[in-house]
C-alpha positions in Angstrom: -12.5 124.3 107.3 -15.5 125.7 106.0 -19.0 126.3 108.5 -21.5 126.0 105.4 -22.1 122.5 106.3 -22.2 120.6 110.0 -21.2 116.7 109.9 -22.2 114.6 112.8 -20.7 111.6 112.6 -22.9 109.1 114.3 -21.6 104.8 115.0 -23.0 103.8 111.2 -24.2 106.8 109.9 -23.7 110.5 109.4 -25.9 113.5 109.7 -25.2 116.4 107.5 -26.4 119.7 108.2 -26.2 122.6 105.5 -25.5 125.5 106.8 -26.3 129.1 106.0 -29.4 129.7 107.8 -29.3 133.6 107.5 -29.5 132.9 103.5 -32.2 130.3 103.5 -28.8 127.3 103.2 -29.1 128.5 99.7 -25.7 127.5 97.9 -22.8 129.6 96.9 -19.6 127.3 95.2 -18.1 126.4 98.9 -21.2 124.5 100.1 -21.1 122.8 97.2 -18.0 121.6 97.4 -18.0 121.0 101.3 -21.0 119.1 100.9 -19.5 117.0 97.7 -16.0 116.3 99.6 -18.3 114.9 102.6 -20.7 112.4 100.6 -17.7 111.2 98.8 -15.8 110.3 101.9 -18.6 108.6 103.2 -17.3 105.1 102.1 -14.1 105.9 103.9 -15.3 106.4 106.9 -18.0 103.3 107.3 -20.9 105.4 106.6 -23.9 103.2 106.1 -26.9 106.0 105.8 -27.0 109.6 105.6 -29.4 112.2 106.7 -29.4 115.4 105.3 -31.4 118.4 106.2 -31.2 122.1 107.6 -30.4 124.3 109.8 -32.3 127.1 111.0 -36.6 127.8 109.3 -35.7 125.7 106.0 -34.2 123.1 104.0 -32.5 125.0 101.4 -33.5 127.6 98.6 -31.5 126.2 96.4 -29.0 128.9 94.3 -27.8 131.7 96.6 -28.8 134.4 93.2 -26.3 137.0 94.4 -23.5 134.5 92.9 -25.7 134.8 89.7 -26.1 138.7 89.7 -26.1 139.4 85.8 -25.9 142.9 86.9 -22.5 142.5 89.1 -20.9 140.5 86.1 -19.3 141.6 83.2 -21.7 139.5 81.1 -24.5 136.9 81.4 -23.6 133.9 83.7 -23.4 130.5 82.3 -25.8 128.9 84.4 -25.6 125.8 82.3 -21.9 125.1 83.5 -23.3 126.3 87.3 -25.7 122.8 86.9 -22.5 120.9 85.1 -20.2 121.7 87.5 -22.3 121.8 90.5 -25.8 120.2 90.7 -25.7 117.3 88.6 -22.7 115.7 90.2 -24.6 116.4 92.9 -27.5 115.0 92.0 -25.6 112.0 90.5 -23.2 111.0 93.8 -26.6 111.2 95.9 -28.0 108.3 93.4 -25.2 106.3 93.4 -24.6 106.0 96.9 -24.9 102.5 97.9 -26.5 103.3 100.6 -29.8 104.9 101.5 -29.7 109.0 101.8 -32.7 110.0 104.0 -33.8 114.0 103.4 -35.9 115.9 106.4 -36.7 118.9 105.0 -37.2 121.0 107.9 -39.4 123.9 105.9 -38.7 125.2 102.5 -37.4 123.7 99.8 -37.2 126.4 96.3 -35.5 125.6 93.7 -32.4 123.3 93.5 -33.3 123.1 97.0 -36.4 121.1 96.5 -34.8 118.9 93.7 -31.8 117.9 96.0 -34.7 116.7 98.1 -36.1 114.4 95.6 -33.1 113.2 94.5 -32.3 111.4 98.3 -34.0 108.0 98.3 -36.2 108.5 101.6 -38.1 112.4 101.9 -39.6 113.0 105.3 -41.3 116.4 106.2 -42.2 118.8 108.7 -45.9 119.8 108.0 -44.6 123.4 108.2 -42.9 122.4 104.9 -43.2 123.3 101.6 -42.0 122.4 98.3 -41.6 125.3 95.3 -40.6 124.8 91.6 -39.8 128.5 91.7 -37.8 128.7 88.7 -40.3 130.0 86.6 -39.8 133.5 89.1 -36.6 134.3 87.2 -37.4 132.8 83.7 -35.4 129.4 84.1 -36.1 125.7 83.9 -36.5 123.1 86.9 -32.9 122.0 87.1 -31.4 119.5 89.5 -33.4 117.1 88.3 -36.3 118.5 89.0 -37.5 118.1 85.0 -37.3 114.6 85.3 -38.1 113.8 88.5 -41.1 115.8 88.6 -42.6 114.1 85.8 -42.0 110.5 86.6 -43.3 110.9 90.8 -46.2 112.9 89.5 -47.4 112.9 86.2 -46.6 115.2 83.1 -49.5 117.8 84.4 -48.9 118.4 87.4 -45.2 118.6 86.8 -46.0 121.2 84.5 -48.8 122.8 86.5 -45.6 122.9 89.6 -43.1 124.0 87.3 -45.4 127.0 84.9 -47.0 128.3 88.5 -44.0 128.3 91.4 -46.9 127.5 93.6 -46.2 126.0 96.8 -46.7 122.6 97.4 -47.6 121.6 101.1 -45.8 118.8 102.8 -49.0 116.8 103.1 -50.0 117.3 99.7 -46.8 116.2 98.9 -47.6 113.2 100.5 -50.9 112.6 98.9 -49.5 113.3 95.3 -46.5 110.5 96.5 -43.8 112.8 95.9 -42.1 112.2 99.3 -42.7 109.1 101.8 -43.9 111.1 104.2 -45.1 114.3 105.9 -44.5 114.4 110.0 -45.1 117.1 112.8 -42.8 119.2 112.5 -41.9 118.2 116.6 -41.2 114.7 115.0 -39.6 115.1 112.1 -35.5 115.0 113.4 -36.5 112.5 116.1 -38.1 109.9 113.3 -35.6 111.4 110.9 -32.6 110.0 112.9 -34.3 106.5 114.2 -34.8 105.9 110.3 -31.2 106.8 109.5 -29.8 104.3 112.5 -32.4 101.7 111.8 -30.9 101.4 107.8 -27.7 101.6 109.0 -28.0 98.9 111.1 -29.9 97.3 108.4 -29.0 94.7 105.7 -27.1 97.8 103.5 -26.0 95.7 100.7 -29.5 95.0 99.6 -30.4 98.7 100.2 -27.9 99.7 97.7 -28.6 97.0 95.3 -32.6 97.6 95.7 -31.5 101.8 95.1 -29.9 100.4 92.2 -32.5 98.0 90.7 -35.4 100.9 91.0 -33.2 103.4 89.8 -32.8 101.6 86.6 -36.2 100.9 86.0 -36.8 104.3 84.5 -34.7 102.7 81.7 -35.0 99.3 81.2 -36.8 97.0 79.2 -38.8 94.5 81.2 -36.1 91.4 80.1 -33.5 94.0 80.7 -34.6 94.2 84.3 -36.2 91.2 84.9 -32.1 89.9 84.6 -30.7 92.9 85.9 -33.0 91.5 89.1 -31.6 87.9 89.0 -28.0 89.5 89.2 -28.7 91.1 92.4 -30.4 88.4 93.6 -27.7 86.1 93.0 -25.4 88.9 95.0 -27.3 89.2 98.1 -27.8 85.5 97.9 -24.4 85.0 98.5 -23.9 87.8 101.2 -23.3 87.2 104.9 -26.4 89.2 105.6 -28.7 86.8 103.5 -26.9 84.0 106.0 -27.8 85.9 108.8 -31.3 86.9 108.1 -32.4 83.5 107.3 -30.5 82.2 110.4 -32.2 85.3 112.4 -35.6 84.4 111.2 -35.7 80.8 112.2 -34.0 80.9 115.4 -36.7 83.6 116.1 -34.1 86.7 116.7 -33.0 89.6 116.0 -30.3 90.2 112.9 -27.0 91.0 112.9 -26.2 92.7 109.8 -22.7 93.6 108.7 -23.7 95.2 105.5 -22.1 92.4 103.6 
């Protein structure tokens, strides 16, 4: 049983903690796949949010580089099967999780770190916090996403201005730009990070994961293509027990029950 991650398993929801503080949480290959093996058992286990952050003075720094030593390997690394094998199934279980993933990034982000980040659905931060693109340092690319994330929450410039520079972003200029939802004191962030995570999960989760879904694909579709790709979902949670039970709620002037179904 590996230590790089703590799970907290909470009545609806779990809290997932990575690890490693004395290396920043960056991630070697067993956090990777702890961390994978827990998202993906999440259905099993009647998870309906997650909240991911970090222990110890930061989020993560996103590739632990003494795995990626040229100078201890025989050769160059492959770095494009690191992000095959490792970050963009990452990247892609986080998205398709029908349910919403909450980040509280709890100080620095770098790297892969800061792209995990952006891939959740919901990023709060401490005001401590910052967010760095610091690939550029070591003569790579923003991977993780972060290349077209980066982009389509901010704009080509300043995507390019994060990515050419490494500069640190603050968490409240973060907030301006609209790359996360929100910038907290850093007192508040795991006290509002959790009563988010309990409040979704208590929450009407199949039309969170259908509403992930539907803006999700927006950064592909046509207009029509969405515009029926909308009256699909629609028709779903029409027919779902927490429609029933949210209109019932409403007009009997109470609070909802929602099963998530």
């Amino acid at each position: 049983m590996t230590d790089s991650i703590l799970v907290q398993q909470h009545e609806r929801w779990t809290e997932i903690t990575l690890n490693r503080p004395d290396r920043l949480n960056s991630f070697n290959d067993e956090m990777h796949f702890a961390l994978r093996e827990t998202l993906e058992g999440t259905h099993e286990d009647g998870t309906r949010a997650v909240l991911l952050t970090g222990a110890g003075r930061g989020f993560c720094a996103g590739q632990d580089l003494g795995d990626r030593d040229p100078s201890k390997m025989d050769g160059p690394p492959d770095l494009g099967k690191t992000v095959r094998d490792f970050y963009a199934p990452l990247v892609r279980l986080i998205r398709s999780l029908d349910f919403p993933v909450i980040c509280a990034v709890n100080g620095v982000a770098a790297g892969a770190g800061a792209n995990i980040a952006l891939a959740c659905d919901i990023v709060l931060a401490g005001e401590s916090a910052k967010f760095i693109q610091s690939f550029s340092k070591v003569g790579l690319i923003p991977d993780t996403g972060g290349s077209w994330h980066l982009p389509r929450l901010l704009g080509e410039a300043r995507a390019k201005g994060l990515a050419f520079t490494a500069e640190p972003l603050t968490a409240r200029k973060a907030e301006e730009w609209g790359l996360i939802w929100k910038a907290l004191p850093d007192a508040d962030l795991m006290d509002e990070a959790r009563a988010m995570a309990a409040r979704f999960a208590d929450g009407p989760t199949l039309g969170y994961g259908l509403t992930k879904a539907a803006i999700q694909a927006a950064a592909t579709d046509s207009l029509t293509d969405h515009l029926e790709l909308e009256a699909d979902y629609m028709k779903r949670c029409g027919e779902s027990a927490d429609y029933a039970e949210g209109v019932s709620a409403f007009l009997q002037k109470r609070a909802p029950e929602f099963k998530g179904s």
